[in-house]
C-alpha positions, 0 to 999 in steps of 0.5 A, a space after each residue: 915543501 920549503 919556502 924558498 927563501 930570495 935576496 936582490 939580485 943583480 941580473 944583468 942591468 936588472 934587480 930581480 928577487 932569486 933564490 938564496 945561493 947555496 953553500 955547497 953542503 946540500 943534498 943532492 935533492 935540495 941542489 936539483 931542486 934550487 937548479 929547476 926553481 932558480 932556472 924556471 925564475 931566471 928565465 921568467 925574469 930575464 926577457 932581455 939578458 943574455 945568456 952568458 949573463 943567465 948562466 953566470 947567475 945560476 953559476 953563481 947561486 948554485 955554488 958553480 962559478 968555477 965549473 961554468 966558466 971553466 965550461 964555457 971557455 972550453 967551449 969558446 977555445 974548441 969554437 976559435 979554434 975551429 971558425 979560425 983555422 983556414 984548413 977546417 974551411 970548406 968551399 960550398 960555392 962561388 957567388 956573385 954579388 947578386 947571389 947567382 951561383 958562379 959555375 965558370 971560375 
């Protein structure tokens, strides 16, 4: 098996050592590996990052900033879509401030 070969990078407010990023050209073997081995150092480094910030730095190793953002923003539009239209909304019940289901309104 290669040595994988990292460089500093930034991840999040953190300098952590990852894999080197791809330039697009390789195997369809060598990209899933680079995925699981980046993947498994991102997640073993990044205790306090979030994930938005996770995903774009395997995004960007991985030759696929653009995928992951175009991804991501459709999943945000189908979410503001959804939590801010009024008509999607669903009343389960009536509470007061205690909490206590109200029956009579």
């Amino acid at each position: 098996m290669e040595t994988l070969k990292q460089v500093k990078t930034c991840l999040g407010p953190k300098k952590v050592f990852l894999p080197i990023p791809l330039d697009g050209t390789d195997t369809e073997d060598k990209h899933s590996l680079h995925f699981y081995r980046t993947s498994a150092k991102i997640k073993h480094e990044s205790v306090d990052v979030t994930y938005a910030i996770r995903i774009a730095c395997l995004a960007e190793i991985l030759s696929l900033t653009s995928v992951s953002s175009l991804t991501i923003a459709e999943i945000f539009r189908i979410f503001d879509n959804q939590i801010f239209d009024p008509e999607r909304w669903d009343i389960r019940g009536f509470y007061d401030n205690t909490g206590t289901v109200i029956n009579d309104c």
